[in-house]
ZAFINU-904123 format. One record per residue: x, y, z of N, C-alpha, C in turn. Coordinates in steps of 0.05 Angstrom, whole numbers, padded with zeros to 5 digits, always signed. Layout:
N
XYZXYZXYZ;...
REM end
This chain:
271
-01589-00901-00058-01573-00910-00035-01571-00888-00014;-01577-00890+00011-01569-00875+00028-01549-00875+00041;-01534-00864+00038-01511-00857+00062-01515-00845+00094;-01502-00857+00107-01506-00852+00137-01479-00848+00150;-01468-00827+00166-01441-00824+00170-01445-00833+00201;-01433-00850+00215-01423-00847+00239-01412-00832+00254;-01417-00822+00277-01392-00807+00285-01391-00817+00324;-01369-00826+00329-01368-00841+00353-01337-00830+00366;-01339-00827+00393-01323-00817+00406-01295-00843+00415;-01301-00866+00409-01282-00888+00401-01289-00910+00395;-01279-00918+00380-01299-00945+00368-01277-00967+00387;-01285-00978+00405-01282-01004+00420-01296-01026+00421;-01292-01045+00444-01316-01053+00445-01336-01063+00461;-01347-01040+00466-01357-01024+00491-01386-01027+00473;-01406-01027+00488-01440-01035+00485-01446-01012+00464;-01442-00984+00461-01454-00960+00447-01439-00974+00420;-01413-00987+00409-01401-00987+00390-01414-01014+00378;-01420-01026+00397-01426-01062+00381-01456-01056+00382;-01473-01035+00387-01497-01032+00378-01500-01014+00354;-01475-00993+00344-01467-00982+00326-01466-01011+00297;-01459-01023+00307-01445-01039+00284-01465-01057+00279;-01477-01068+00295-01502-01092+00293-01525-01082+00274;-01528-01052+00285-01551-01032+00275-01542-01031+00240;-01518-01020+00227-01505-01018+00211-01510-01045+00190;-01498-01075+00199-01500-01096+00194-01517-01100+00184;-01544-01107+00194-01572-01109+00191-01579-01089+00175;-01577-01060+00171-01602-01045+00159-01586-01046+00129;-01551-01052+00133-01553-01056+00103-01560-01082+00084;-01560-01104+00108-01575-01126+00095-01613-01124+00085;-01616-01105+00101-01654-01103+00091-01660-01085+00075;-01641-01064+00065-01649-01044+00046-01621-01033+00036;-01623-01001+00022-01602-00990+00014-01587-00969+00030;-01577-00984+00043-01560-00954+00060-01533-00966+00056;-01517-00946+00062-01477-00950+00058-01480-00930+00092;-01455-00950+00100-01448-00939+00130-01424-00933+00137;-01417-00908+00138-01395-00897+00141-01382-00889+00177;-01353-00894+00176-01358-00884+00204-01325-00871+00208;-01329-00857+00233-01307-00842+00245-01308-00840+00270;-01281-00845+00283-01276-00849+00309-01255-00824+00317;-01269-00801+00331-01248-00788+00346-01230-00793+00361;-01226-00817+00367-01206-00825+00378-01192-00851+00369;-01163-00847+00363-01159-00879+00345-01172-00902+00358;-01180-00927+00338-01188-00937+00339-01179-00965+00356;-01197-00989+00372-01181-01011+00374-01187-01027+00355;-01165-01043+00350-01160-01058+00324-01172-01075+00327;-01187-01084+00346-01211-01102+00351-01235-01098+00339;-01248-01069+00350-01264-01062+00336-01278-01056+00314;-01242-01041+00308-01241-01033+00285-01256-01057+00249;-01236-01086+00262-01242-01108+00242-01261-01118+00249;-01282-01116+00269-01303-01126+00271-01319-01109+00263;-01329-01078+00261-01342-01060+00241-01331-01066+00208;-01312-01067+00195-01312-01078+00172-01315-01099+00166;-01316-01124+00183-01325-01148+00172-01357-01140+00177;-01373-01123+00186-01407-01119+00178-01410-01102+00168;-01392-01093+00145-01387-01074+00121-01388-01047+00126;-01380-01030+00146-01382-01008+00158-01354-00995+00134;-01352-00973+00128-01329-00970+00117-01318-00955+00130;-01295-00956+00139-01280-00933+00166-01263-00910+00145;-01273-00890+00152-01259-00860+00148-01236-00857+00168;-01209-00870+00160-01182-00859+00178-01172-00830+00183;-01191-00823+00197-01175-00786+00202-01187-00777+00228;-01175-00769+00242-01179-00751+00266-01174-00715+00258;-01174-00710+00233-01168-00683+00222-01200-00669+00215;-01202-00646+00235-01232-00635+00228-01239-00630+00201;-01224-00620+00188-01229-00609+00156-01237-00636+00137;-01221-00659+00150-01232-00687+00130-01251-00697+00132;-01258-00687+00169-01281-00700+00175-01305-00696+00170;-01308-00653+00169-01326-00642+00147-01329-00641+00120;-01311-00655+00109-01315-00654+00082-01337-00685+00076;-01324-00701+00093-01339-00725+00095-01376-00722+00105;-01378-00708+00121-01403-00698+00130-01421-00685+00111;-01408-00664+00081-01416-00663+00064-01426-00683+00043;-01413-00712+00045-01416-00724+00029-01443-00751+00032;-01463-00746+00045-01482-00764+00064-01496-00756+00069;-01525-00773+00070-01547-00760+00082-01551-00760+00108;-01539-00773+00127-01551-00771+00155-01525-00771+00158;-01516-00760+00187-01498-00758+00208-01518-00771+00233;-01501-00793+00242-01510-00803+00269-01488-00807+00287;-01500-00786+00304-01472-00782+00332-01489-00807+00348;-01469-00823+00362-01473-00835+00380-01464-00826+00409;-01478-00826+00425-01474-00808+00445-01472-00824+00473;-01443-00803+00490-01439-00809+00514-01423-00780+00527;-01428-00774+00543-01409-00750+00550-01385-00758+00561;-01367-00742+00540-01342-00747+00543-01335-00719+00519;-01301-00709+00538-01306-00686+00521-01299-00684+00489;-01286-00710+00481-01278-00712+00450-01306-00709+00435;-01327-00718+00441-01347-00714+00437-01373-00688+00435;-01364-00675+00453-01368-00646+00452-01356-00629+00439;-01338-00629+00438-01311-00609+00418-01327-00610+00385;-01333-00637+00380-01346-00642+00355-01366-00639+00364;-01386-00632+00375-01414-00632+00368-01422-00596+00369;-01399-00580+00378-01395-00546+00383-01376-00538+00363;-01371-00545+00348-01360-00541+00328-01373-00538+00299;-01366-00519+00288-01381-00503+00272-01390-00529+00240;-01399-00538+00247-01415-00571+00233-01430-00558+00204;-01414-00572+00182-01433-00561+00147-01457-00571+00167;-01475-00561+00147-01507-00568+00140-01512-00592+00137;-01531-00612+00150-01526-00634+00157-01558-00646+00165;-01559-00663+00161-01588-00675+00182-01575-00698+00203;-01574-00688+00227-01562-00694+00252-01582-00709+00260;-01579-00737+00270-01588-00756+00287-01571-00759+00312;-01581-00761+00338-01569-00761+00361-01575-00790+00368;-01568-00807+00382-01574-00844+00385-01563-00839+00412;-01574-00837+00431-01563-00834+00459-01559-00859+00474;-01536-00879+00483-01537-00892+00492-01525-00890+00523;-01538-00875+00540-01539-00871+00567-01565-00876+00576;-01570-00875+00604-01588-00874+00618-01600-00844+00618;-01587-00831+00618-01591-00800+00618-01605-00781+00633;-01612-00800+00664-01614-00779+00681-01599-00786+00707;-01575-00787+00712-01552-00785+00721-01521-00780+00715;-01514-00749+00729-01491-00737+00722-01474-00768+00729;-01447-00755+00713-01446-00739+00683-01460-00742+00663;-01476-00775+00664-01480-00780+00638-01512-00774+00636;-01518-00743+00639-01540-00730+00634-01552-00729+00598;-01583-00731+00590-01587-00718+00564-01603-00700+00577;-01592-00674+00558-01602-00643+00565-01612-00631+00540;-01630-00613+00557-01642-00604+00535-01634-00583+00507;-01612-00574+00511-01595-00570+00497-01591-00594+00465;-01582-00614+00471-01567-00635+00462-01599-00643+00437;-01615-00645+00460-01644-00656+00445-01649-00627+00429;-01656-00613+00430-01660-00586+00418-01632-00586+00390;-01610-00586+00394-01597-00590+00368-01595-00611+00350;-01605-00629+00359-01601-00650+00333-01633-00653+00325;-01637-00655+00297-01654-00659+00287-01676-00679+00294;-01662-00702+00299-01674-00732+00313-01664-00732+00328;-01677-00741+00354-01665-00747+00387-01672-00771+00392;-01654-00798+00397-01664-00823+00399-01656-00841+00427;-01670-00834+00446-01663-00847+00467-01659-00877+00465;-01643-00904+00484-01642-00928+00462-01657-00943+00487;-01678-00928+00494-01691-00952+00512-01719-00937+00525;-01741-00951+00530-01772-00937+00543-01756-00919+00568;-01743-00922+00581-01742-00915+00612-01732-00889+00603;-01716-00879+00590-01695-00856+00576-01725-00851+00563;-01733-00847+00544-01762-00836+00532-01766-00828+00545;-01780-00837+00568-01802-00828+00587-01788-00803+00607;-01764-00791+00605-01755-00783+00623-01762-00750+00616;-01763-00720+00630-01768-00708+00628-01775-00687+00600;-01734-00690+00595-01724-00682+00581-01741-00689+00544;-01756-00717+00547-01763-00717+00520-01799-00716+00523;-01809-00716+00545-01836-00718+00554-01842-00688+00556;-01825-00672+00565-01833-00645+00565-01838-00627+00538;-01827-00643+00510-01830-00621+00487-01860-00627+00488;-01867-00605+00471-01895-00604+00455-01895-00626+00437;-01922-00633+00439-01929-00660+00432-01922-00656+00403;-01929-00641+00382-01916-00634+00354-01892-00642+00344;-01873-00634+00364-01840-00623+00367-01830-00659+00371;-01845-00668+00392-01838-00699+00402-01855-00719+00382;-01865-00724+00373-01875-00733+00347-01859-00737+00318;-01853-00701+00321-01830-00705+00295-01809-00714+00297;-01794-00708+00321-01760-00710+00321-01752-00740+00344;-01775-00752+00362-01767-00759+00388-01776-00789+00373;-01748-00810+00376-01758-00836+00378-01753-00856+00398;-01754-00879+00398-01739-00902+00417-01725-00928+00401;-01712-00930+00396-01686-00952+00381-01673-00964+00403;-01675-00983+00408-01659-01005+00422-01634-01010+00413;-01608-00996+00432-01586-01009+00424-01582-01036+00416;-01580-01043+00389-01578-01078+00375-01554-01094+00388;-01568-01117+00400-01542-01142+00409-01553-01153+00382;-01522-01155+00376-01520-01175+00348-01520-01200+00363;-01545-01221+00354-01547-01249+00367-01536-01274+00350;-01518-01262+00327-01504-01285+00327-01480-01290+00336;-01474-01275+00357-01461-01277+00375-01467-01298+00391;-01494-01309+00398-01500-01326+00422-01521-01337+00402;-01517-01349+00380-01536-01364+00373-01529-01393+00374;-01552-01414+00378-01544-01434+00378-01535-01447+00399;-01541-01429+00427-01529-01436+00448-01534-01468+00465;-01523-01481+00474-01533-01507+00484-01507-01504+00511;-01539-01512+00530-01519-01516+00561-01500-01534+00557;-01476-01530+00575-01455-01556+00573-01451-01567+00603;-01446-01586+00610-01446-01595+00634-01419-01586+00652;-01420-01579+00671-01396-01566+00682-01393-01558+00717;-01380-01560+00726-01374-01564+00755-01386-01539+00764;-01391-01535+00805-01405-01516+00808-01433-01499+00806;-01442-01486+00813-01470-01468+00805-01454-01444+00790;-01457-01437+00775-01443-01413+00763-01459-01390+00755;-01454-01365+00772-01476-01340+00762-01452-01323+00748;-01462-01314+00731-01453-01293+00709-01445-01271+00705;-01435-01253+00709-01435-01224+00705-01415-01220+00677;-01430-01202+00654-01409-01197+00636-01416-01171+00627;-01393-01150+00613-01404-01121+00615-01376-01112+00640;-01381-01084+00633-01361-01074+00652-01359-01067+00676;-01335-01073+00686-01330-01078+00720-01316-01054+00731;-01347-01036+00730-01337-01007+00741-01357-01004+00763;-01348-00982+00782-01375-00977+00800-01388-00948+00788;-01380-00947+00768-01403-00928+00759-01429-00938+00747;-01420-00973+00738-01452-00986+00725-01453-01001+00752;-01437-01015+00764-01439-01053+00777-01444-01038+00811;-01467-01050+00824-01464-01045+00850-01438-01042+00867;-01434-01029+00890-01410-01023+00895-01405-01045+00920;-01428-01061+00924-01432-01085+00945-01421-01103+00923;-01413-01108+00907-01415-01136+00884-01409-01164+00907;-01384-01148+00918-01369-01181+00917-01380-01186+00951;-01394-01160+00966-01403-01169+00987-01426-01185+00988;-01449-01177+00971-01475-01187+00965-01467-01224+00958;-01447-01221+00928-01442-01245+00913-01435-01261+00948;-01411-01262+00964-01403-01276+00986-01421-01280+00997;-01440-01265+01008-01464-01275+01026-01481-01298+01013;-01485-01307+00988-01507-01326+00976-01495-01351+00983;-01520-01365+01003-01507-01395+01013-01515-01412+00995;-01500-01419+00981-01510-01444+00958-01490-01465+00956;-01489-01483+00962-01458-01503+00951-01456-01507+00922;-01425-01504+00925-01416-01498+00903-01421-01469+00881;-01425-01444+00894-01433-01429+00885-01405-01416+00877;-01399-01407+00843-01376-01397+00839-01394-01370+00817;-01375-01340+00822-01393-01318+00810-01369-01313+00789;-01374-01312+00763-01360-01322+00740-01366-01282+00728;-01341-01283+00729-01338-01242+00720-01324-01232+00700;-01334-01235+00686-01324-01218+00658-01324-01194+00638;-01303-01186+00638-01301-01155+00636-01274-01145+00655;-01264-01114+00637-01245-01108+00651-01258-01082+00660;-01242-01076+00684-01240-01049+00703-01222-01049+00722;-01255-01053+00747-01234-01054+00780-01230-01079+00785;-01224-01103+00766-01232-01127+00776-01205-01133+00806;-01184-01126+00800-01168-01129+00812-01175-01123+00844;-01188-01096+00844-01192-01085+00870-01216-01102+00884;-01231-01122+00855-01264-01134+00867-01250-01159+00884;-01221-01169+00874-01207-01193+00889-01197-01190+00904;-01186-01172+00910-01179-01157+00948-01201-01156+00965;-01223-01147+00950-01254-01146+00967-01253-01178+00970;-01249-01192+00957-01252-01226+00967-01238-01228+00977;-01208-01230+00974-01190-01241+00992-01199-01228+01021;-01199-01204+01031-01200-01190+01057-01222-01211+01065;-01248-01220+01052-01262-01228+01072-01267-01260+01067;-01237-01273+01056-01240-01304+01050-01262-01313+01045;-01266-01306+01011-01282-01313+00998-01273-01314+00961;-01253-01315+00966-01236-01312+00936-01240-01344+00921;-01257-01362+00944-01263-01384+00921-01294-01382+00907;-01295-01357+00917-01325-01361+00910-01325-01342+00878;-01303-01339+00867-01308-01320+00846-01282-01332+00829;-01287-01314+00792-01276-01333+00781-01275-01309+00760;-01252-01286+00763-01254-01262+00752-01234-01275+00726;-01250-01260+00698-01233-01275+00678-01224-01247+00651;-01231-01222+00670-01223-01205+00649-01242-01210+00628;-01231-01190+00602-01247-01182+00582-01246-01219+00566;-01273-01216+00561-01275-01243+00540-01295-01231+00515;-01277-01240+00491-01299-01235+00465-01316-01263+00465;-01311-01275+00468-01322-01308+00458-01348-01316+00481;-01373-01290+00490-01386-01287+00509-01398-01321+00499;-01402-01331+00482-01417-01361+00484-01414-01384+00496;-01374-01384+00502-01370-01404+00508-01364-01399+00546;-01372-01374+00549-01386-01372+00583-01418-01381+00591;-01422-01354+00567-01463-01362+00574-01472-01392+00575;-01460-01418+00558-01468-01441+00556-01460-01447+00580;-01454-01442+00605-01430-01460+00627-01452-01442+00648;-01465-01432+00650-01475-01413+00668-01496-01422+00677;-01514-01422+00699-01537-01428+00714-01553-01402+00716;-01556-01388+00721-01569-01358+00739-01537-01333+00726;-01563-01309+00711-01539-01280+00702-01546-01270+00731;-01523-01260+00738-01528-01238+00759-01516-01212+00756;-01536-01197+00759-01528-01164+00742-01528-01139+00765;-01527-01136+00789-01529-01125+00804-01522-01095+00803;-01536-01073+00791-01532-01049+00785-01527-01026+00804;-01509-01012+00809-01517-00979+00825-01532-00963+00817;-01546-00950+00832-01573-00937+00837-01575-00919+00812;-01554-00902+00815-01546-00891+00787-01531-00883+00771;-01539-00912+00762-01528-00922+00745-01521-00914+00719;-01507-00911+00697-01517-00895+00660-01524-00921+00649;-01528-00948+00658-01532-00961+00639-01562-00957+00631;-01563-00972+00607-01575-00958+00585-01598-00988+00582;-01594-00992+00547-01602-01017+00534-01591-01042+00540;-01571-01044+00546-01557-01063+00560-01552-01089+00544;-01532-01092+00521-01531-01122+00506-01522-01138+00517;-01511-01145+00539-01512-01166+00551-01537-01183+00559;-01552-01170+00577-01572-01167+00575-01598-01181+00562;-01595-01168+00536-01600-01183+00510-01594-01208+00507;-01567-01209+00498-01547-01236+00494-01563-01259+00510;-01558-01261+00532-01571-01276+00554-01589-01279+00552;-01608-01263+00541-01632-01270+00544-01642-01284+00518;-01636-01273+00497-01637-01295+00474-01621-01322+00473;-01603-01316+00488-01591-01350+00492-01606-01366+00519;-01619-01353+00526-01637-01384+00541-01632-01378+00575;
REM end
């Protein structure tokens, strides 16, 4: 049996954590691995019961000495990565002996959320979770030897039974999509100007996820267009949106950290 320790800067549920868990799910259904995990930062209780219902076993401690003793006890350590400093503190910190996997789920060539060469140079395995991140300097520049042994590409996993089984439902309006988070560090910073300009009757832009949504509905109201959108906050139950939907619309900033993107996914395996 192999053991694999997690180590995640908060388990939410946020795209790096539900590709944590999907990944987890699956590889212990196809072989022998046990999946352990730890969250530097307490956990949400959301997340939390959705990693143990796909048999993840959660280590409760934010205490460094528990967390190395745990690190002792496993064959792989897999940091999941985003820059943030809870995450750094542990990764500069004087770490037992270990075979370190890094699973980078950024874009990683836009500050903050840079991968440096640093980061790739200390961990044993460096796994960008998408071709576009591969190809980028940082893992194209080692010696072809060095990038062979240690450099892969892993697709952050959308768990699709989430959206399995999907069947359109009949429903009022044209409805475009957006789900994933409503920040302008991923979502164009035009959203709700672009969304207002599309002349279509009956066009309503259906938004889910939390952030700036509040400030995206002042951007409507100011330019009387607040019927054209249909902000619904965070939703777990992404199926019973995707079936109601006509056209995703994903409209990204330039630079952007998104990554692999399970929404994305989702959508796209549902039809």
């Amino acid at each position: 049996m192999i053991k694999v320790l997690h180590i995640i800067d908060w388990l939410c549920l946020g795209g790096a954590a539900r590709g944590m868990i999907a990944t987890s799910k699956y590889s212990s259904r196809l072989g022998q691995f046990e999946h352990y995990l730890v969250s530097l930062k307490p956990p949400d209780w959301m997340a939390l019961e959705l990693a143990e219902q796909s048999g993840m076993k959660f280590i409760n401690t934010l205490d460094q000495t528990e967390i190395f003793e745990a690190i002792k006890t496993v064959d792989i350590v897999q940091v999941h990565y985003w820059n943030n400093p809870k995450l750094f503190e542990f990764l500069r910190s004087p770490l037992p002996e270990t075979r370190l996997l890094i699973w980078f789920h950024v874009a990683g060539e836009y500050p903050p959320q840079v991968i440096t060469k640093e980061l790739v140079d200390y961990a044993d395995f460096a796994i960008p979770c998408n071709p576009y991140s591969y190809e980028l300097p940082v893992f194209q520049s080692l010696p072809d030897a060095v990038r062979i042994e240690k450099i892969g590409m892993v697709y952050d996993a959308a768990d699709f039974e989430r959206v399995a089984n999907i069947q359109p439902k009949p429903h009022q309006n044209f409805n475009v999509g957006y789900i994933g988070s409503v920040s302008f560090s991923k979502m164009h910073q035009d959203y709700v100007a672009m969304s207002a300009a599309v002349n279509l009757p009956d066009v309503r832009f259906v938004v889910c996820g939390g952030g700036v949504e509040d400030y995206l509905k002042q951007q409507a109201e100011k330019i009387n267009a607040s019927e054209k959108f249909d902000f619904r906050g965070f939703v777990e139950d992404i199926a019973s949106v995707i079936e109601t939907l006509d056209i995703y619309g994903y409209p990204l900033c330039e630079d952007t950290y998104a990554a692999a993107e399970l929404n994305l996914q989702e959508v796209m395996y549902a039809g």
